[in-house]
Biopython code that builds the backbone (N, CA, C, O; Angstrom):
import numpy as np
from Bio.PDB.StructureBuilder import StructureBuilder

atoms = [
    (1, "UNK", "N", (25.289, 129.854, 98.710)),
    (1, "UNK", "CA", (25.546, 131.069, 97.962)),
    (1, "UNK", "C", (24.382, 132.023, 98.212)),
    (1, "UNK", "O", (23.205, 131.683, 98.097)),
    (2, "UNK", "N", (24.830, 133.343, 98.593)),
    (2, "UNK", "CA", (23.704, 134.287, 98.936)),
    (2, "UNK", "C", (23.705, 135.163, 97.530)),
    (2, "UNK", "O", (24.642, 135.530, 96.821)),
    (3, "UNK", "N", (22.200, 135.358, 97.410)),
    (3, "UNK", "CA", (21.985, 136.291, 96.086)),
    (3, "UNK", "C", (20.727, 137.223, 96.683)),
    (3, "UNK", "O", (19.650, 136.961, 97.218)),
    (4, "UNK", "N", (21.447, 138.474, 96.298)),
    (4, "UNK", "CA", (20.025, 139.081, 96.794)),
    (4, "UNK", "C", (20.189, 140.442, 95.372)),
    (4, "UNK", "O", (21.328, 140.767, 95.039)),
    (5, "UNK", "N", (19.034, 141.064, 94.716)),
    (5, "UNK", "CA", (18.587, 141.807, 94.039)),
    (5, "UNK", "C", (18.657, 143.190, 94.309)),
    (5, "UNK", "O", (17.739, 143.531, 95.054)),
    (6, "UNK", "N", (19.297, 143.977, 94.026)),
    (6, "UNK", "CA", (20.034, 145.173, 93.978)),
    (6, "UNK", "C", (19.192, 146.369, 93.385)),
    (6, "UNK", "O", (19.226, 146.329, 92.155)),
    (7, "UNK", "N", (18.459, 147.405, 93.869)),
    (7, "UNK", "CA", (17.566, 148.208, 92.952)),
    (7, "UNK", "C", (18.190, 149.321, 92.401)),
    (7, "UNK", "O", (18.237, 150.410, 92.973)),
    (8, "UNK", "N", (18.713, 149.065, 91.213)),
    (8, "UNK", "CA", (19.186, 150.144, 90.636)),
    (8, "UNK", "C", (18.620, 150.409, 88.929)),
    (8, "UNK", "O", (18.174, 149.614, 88.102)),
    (9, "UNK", "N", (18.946, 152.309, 88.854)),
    (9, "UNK", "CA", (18.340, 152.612, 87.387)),
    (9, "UNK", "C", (18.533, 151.438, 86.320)),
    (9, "UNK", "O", (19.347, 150.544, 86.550)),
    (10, "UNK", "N", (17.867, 151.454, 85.297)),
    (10, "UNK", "CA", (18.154, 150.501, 84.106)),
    (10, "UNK", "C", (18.887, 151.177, 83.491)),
    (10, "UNK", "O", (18.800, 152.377, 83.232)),
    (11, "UNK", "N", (19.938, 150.170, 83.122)),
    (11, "UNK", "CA", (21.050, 150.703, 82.301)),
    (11, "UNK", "C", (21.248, 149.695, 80.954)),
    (11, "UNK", "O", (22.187, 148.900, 80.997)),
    (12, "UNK", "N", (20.602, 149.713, 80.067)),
    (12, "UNK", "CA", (20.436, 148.534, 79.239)),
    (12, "UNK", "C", (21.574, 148.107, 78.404)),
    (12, "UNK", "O", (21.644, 147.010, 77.849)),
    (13, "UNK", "N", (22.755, 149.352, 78.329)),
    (13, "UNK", "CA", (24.096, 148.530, 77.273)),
    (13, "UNK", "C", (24.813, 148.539, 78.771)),
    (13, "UNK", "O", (24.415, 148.710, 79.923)),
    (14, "UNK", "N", (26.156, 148.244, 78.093)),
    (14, "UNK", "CA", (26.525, 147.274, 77.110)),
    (14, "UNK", "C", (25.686, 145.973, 77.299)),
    (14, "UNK", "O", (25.507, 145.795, 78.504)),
    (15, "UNK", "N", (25.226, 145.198, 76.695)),
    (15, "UNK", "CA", (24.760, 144.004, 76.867)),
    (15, "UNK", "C", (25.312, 142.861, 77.120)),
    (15, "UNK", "O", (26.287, 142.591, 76.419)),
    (16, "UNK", "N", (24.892, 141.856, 78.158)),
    (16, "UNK", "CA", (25.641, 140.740, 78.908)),
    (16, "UNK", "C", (25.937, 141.091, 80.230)),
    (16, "UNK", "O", (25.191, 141.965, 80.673)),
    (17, "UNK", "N", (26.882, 140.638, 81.070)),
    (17, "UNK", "CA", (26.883, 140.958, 82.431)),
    (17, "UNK", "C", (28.428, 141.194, 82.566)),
    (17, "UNK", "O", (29.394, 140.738, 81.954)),
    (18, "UNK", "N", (28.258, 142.288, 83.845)),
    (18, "UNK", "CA", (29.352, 143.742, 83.793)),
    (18, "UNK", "C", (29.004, 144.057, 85.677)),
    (18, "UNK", "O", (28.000, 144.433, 86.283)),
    (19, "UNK", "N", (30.560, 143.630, 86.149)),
    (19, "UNK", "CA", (30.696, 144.050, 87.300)),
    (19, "UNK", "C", (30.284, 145.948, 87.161)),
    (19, "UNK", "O", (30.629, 146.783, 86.325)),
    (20, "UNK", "N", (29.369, 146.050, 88.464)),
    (20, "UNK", "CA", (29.111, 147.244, 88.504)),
    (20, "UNK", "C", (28.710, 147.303, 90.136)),
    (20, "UNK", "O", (28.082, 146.422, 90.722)),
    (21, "UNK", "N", (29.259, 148.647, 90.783)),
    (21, "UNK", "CA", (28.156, 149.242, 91.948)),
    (21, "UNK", "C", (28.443, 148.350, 92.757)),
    (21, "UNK", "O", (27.376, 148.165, 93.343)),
    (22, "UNK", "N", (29.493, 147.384, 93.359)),
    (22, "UNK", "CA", (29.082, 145.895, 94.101)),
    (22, "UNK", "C", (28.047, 144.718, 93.825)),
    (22, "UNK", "O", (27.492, 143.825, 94.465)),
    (23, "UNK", "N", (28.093, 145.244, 92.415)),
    (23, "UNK", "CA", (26.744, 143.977, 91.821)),
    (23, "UNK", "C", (27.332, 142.974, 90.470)),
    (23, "UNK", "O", (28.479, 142.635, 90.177)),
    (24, "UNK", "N", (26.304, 142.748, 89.968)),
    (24, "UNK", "CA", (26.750, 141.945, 88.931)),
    (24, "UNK", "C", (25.409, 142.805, 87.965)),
    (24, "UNK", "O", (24.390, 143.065, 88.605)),
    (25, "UNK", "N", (25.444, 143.123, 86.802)),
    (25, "UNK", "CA", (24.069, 144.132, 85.811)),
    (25, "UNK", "C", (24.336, 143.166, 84.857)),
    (25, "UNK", "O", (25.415, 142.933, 84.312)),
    (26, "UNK", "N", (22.884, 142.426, 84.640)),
    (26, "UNK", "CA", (22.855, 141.414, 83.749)),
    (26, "UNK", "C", (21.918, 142.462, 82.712)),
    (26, "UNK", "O", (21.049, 143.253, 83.078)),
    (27, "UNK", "N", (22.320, 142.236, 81.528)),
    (27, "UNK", "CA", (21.497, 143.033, 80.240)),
    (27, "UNK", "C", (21.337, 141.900, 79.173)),
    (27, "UNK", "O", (22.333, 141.286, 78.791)),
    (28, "UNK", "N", (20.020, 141.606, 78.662)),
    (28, "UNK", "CA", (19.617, 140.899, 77.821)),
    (28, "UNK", "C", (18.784, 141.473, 76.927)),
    (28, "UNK", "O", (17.919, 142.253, 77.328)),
    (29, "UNK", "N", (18.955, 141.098, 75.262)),
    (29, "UNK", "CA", (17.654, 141.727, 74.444)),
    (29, "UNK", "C", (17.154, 140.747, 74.264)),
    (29, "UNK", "O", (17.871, 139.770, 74.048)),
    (30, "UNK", "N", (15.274, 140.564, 74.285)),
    (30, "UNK", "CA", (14.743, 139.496, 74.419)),
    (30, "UNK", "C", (13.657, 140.606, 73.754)),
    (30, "UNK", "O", (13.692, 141.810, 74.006)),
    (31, "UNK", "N", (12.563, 139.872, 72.737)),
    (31, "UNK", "CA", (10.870, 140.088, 72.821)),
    (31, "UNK", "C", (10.411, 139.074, 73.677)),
    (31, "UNK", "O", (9.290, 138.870, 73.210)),
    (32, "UNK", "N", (10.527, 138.405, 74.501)),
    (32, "UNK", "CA", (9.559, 137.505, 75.156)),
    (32, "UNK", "C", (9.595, 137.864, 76.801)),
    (32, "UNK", "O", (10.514, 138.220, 77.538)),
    (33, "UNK", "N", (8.217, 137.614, 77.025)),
    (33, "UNK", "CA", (7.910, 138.140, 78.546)),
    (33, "UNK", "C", (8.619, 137.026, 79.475)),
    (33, "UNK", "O", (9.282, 137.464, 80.415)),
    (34, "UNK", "N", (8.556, 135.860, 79.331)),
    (34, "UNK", "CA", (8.979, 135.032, 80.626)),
    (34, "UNK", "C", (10.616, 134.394, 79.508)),
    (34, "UNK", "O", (10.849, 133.660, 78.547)),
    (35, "UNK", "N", (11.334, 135.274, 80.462)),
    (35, "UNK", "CA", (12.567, 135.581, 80.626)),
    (35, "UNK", "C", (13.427, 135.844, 81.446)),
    (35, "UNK", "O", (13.103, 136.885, 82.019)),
    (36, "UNK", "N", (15.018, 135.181, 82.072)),
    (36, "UNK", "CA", (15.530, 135.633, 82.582)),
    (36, "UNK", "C", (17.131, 135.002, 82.722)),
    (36, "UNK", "O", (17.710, 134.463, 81.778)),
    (37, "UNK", "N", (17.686, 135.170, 84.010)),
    (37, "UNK", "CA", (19.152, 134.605, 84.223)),
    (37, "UNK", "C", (18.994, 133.332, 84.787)),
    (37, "UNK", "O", (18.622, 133.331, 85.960)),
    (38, "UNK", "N", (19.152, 132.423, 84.336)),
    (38, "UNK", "CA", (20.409, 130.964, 85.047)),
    (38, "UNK", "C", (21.383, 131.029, 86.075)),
    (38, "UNK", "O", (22.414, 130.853, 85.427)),
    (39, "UNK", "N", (21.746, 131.177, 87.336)),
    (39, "UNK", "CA", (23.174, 131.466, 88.251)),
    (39, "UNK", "C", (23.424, 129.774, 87.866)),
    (39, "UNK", "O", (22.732, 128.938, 87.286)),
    (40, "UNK", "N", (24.880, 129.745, 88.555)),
    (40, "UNK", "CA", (25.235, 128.279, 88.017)),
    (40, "UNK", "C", (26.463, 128.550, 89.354)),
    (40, "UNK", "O", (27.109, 129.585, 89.521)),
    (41, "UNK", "N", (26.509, 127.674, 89.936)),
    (41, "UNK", "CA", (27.762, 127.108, 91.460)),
    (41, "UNK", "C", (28.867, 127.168, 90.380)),
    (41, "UNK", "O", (28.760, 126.103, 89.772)),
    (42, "UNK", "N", (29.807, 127.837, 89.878)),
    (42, "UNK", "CA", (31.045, 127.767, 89.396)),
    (42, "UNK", "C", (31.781, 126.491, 89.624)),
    (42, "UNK", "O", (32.074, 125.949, 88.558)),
    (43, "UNK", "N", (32.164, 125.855, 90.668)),
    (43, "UNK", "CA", (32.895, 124.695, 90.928)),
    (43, "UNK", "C", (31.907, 123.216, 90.969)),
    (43, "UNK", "O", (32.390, 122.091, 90.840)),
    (44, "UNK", "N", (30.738, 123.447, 91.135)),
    (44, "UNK", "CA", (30.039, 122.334, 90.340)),
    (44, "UNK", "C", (29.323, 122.297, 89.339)),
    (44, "UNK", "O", (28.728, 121.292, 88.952)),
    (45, "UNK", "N", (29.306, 123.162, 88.921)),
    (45, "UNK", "CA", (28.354, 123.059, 87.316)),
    (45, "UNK", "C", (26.881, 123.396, 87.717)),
    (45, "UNK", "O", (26.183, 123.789, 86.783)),
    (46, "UNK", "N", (26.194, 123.298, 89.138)),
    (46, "UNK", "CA", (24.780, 123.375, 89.264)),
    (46, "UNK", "C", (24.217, 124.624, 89.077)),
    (46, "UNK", "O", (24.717, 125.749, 89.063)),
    (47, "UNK", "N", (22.903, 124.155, 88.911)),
    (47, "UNK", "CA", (21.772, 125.875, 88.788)),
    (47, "UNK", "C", (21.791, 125.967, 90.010)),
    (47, "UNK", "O", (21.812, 124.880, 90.587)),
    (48, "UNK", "N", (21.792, 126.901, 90.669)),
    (48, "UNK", "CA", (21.684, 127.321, 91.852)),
    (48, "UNK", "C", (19.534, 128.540, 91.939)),
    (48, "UNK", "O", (18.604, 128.702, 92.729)),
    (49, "UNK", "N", (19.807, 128.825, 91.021)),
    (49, "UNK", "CA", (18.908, 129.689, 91.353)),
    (49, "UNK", "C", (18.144, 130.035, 89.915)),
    (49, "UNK", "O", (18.809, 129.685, 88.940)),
    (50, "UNK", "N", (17.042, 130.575, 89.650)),
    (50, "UNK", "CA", (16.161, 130.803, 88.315)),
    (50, "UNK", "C", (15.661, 132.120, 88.399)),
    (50, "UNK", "O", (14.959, 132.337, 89.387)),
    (51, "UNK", "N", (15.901, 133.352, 87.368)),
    (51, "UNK", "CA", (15.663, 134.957, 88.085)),
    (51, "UNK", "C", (14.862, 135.310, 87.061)),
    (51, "UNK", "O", (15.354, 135.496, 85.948)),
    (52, "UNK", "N", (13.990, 135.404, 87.208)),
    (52, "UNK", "CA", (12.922, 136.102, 85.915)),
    (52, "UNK", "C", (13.011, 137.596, 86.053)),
    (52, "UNK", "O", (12.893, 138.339, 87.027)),
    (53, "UNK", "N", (13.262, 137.813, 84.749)),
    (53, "UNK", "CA", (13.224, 139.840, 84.740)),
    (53, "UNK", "C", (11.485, 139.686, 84.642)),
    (53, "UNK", "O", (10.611, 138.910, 84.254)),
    (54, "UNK", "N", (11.710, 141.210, 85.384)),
    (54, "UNK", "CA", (10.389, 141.737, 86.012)),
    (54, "UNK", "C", (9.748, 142.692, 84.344)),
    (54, "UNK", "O", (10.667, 142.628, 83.527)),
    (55, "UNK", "N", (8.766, 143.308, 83.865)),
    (55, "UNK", "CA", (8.403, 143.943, 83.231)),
    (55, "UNK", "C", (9.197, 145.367, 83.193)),
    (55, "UNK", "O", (9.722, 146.113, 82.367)),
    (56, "UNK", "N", (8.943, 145.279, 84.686)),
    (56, "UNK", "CA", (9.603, 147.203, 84.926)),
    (56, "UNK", "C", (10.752, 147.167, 85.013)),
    (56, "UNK", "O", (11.139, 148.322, 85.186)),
    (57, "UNK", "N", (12.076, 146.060, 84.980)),
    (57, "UNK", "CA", (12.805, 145.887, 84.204)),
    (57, "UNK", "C", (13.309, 146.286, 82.714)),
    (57, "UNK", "O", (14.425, 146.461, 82.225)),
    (58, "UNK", "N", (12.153, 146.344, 82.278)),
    (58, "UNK", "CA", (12.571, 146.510, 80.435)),
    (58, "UNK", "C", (12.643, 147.891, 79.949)),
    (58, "UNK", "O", (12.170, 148.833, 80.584)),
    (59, "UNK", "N", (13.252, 148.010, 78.794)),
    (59, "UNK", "CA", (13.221, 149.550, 78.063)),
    (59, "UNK", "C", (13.387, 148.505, 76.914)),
    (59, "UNK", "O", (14.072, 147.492, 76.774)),
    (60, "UNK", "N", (12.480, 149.168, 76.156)),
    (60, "UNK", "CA", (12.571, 148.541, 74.447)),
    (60, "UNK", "C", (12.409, 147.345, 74.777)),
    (60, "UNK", "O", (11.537, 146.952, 75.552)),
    (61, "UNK", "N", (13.535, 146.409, 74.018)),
    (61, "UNK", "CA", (13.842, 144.996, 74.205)),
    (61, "UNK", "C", (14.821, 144.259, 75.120)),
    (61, "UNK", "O", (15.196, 143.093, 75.237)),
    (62, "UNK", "N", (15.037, 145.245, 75.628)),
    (62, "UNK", "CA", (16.111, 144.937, 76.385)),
    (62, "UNK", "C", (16.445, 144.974, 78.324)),
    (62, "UNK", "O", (17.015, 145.892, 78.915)),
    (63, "UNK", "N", (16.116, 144.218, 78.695)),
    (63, "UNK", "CA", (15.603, 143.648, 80.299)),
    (63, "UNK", "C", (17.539, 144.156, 81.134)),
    (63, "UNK", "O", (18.682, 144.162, 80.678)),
    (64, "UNK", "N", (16.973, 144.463, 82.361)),
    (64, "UNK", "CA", (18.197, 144.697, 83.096)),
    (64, "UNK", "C", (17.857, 144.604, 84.410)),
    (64, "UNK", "O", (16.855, 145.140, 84.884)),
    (65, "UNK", "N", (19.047, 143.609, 85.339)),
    (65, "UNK", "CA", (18.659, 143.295, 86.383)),
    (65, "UNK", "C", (19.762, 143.208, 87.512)),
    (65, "UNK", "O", (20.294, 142.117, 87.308)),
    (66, "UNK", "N", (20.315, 143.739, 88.486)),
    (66, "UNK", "CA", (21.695, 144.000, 89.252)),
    (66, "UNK", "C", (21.231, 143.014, 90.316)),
    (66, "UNK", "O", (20.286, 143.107, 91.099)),
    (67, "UNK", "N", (22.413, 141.746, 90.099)),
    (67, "UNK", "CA", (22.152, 140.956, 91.486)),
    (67, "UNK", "C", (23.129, 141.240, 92.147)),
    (67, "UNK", "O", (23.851, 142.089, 91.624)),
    (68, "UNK", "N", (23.478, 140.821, 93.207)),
    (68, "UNK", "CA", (24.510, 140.660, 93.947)),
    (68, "UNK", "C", (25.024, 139.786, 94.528)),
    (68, "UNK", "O", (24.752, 139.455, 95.682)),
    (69, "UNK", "N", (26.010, 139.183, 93.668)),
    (69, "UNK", "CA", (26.574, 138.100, 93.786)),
    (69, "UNK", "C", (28.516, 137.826, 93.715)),
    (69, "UNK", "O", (29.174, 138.635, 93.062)),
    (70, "UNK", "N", (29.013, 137.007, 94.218)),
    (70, "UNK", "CA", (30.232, 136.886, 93.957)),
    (70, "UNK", "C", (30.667, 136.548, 92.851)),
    (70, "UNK", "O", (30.616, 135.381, 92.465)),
    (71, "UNK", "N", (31.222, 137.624, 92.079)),
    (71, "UNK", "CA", (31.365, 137.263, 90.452)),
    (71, "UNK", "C", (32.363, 135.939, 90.158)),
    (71, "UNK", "O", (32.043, 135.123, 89.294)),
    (72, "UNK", "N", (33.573, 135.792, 90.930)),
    (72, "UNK", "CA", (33.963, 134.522, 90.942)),
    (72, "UNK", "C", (33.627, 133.182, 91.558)),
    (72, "UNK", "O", (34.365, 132.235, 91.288)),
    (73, "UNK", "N", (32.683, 133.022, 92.285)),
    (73, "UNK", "CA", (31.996, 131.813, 92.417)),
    (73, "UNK", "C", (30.431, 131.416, 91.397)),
    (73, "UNK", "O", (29.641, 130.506, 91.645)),
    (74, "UNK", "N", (30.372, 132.118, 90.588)),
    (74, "UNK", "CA", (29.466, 132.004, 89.441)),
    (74, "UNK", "C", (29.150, 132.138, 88.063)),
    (74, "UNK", "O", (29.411, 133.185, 87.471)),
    (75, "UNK", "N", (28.731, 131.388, 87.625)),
    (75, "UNK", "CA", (28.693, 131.597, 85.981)),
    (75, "UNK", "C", (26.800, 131.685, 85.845)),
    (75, "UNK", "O", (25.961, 131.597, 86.742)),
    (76, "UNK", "N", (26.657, 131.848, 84.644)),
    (76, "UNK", "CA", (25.411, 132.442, 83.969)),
    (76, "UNK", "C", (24.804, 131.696, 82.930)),
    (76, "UNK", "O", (25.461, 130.924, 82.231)),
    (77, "UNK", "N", (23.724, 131.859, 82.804)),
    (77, "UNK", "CA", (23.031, 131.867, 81.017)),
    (77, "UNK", "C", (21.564, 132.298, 81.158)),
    (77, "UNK", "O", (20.949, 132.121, 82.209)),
    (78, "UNK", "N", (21.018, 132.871, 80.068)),
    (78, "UNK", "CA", (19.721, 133.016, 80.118)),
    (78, "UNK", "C", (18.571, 132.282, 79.850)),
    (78, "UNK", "O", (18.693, 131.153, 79.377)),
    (79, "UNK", "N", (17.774, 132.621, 80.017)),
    (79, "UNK", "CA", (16.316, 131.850, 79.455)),
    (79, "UNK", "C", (15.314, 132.769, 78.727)),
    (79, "UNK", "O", (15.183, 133.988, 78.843)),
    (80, "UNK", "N", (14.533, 131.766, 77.832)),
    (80, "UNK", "CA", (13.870, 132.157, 77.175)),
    (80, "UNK", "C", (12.609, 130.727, 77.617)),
    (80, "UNK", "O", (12.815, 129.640, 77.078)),
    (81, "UNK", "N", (11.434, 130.865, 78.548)),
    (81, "UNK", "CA", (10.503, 129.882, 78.181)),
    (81, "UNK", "C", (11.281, 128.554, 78.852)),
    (81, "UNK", "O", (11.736, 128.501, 79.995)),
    (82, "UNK", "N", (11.294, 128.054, 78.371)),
    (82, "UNK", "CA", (12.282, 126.563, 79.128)),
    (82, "UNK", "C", (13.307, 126.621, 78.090)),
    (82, "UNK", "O", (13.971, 125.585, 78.076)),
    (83, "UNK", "N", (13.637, 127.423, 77.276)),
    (83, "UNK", "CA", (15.159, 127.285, 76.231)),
    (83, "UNK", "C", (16.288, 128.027, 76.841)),
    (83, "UNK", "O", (16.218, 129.255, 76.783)),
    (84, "UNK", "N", (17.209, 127.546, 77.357)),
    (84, "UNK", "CA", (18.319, 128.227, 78.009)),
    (84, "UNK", "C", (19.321, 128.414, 76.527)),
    (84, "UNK", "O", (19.593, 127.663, 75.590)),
    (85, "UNK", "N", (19.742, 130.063, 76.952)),
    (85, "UNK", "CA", (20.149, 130.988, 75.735)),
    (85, "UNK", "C", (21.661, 131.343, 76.608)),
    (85, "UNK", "O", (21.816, 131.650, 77.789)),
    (86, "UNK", "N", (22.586, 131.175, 75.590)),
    (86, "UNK", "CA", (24.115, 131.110, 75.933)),
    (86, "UNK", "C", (23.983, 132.746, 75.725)),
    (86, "UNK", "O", (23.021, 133.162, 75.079)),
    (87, "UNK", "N", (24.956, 133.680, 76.276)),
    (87, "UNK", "CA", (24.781, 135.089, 76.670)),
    (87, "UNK", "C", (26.266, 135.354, 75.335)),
    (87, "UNK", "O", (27.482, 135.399, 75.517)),
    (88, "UNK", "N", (25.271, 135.503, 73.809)),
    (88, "UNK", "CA", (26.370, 136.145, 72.846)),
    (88, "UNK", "C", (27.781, 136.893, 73.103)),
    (88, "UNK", "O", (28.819, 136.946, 72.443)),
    (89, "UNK", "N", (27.365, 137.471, 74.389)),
    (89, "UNK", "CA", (28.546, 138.834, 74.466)),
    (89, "UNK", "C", (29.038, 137.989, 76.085)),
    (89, "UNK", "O", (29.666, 138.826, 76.734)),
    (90, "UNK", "N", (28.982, 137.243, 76.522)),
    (90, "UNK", "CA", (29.879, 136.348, 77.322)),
    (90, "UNK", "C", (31.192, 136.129, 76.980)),
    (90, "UNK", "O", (31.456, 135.955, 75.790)),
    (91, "UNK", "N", (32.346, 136.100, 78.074)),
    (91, "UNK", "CA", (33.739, 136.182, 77.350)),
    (91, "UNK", "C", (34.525, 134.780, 77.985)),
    (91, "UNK", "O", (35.710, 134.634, 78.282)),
    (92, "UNK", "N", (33.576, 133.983, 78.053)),
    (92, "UNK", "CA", (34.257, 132.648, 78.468)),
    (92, "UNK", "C", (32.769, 131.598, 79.196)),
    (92, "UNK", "O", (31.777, 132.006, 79.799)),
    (93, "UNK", "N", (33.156, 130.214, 78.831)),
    (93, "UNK", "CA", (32.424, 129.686, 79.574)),
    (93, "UNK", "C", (32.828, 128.570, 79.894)),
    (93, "UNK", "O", (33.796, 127.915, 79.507)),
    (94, "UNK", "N", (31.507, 128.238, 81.124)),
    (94, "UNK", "CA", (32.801, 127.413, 82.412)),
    (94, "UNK", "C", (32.760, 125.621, 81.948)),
    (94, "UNK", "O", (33.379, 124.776, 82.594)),
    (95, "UNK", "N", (31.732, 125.229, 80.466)),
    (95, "UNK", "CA", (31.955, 123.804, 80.338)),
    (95, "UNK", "C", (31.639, 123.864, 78.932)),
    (95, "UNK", "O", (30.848, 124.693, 78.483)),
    (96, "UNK", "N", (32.196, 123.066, 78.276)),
    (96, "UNK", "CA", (32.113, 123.227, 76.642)),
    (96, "UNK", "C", (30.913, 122.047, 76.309)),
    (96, "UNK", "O", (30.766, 120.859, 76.594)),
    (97, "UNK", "N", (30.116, 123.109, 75.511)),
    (97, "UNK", "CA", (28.908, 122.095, 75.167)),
    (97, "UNK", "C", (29.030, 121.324, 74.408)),
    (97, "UNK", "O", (29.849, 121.645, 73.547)),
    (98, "UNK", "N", (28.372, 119.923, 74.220)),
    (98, "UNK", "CA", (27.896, 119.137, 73.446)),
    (98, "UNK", "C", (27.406, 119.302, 72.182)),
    (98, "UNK", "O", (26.191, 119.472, 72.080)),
    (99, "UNK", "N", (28.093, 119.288, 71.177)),
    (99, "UNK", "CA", (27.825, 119.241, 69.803)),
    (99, "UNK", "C", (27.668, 118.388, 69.070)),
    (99, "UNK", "O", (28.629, 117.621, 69.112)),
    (100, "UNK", "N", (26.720, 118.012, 68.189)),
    (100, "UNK", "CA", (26.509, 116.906, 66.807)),
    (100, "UNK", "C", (25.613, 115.909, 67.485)),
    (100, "UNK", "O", (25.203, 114.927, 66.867)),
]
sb = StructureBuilder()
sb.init_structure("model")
sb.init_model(0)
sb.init_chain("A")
sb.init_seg("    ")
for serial, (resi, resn, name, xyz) in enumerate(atoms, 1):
    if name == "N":
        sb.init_residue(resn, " ", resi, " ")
    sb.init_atom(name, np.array(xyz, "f"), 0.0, 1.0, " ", f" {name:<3s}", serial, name[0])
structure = sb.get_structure()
């Protein structure tokens, strides 16, 4: 899977990730500096890759980052630190977690 980083203005809403431009615009509100996206292989469940938003990334609280990727061979989540953060405004996800 090829991913390569897309330089475009920050556009911080809507928040979550939103086909745009031939990209994918991931928007997260976070206070914490080491932060970013999870990619995940859609048909196997794996991390494929670990994307830390950059500083000059941010406005306010809120980090924005345009990869370019095939929106149907991938799913997402964020990070916070080593705590991976399910993306609130996500409209489906690709394995149902473990509860209790």
């Amino acid at each position: 899977m090829t991913m390569t980083e897309k330089k475009h203005a920050i556009k911080p809403y809507p928040l979550g990730a939103h086909v745009e431009d031939g990209a994918i615009r991931f928007a997260y509100a976070s206070g914490k500096k080491d932060c970013g996206i999870l990619i995940y292989d859609r048909k196997s469940g794996k991390k494929t890759h670990r994307v830390p938003f950059r500083q000059e990334e941010r406005m306010g609280n809120v980090y924005c980052k345009y990869l370019e990727l095939e929106p149907e061979n991938v799913g997402y989540q964020f990070y916070e630190g080593e705590r991976t953060v399910p993306d609130l405004h996500a409209q489906g996800f690709l394995r149902k977690p473990a509860y209790g």
